[in-house]
Each structure stands twice: as structure tokens, then as C-alpha cells.
N, C-alpha and C positions, 0 to 999 in steps of 0.2 A: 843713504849711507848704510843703513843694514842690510841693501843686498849687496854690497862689497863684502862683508863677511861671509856670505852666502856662497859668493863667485870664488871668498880667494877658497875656502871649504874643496868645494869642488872642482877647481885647478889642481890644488892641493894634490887629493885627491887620485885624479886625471893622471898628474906628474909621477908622483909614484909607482902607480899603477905601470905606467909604460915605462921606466926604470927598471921594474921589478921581470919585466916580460923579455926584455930581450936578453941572447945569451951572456953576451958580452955586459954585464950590468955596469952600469956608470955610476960610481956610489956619490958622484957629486948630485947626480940629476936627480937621486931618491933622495938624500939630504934635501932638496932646495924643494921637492915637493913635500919632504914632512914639514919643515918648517911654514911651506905656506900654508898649510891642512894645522899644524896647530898655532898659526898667530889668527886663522879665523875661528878655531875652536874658543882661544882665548877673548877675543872679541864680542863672542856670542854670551861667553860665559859671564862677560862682563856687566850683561845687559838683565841677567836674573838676579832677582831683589832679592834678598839673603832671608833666611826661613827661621831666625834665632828665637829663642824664647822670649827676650826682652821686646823682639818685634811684635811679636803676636798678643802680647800682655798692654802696648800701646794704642792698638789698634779696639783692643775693649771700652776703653777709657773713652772714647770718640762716640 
């Protein structure tokens, strides 16, 4: 499951990129590549354990 984050990242990515390239730019086809570049940004981001002070303070106590 988290190389689907990875894939859509790099679709993403891919998508944009060749929106961005040709003259004619199709603004749906960079829209539908940012979106998939950031629902796997979001996904990834999801998966980092949060760095709060109350965390670190728990983790003493162990």
C-alpha cells in the first residue's frame, strides 16, 4: 500500500510535467496531475509520527 503513494507521487508528477511542456497547455491535464502529486504528498505525510513535545516527554517515562 505505500508504494501506491509513491506511484501516484510520480504520476503526479509525470502529469504535470507534460502539461507544463507542450505549447498548447491543457490546464485540466496540470490540475489532475497536481492533485494526484498532492493526494500522494498527503498520504505520505500521513504516515510521519508527529514530533510534539508531549510526545517526546512520553516516550522518557518508558
Amino acid at each position: 500500500m505505500k508504494y501506491l503513494n509513491y506511484i501516484l507521487i510520480v504520476v503526479g508528477a509525470i502529469i504535470a510535467m507534460y502539461a507544463k511542456v507542450n505549447d498548447g497547455q491543457n490546464q485540466y491535464i496540470l490540475i489532475s496531475g497536481i492533485v494526484f502529486l498532492m493526494m500522494g504528498i498527503y498520504r505520505v505525510s500521513r504516515t510521519i509520527p508527529s514530533k510534539k513535545e508531549e510526545d517526546w516527554n512520553n516516550n522518557e517515562d518508558i
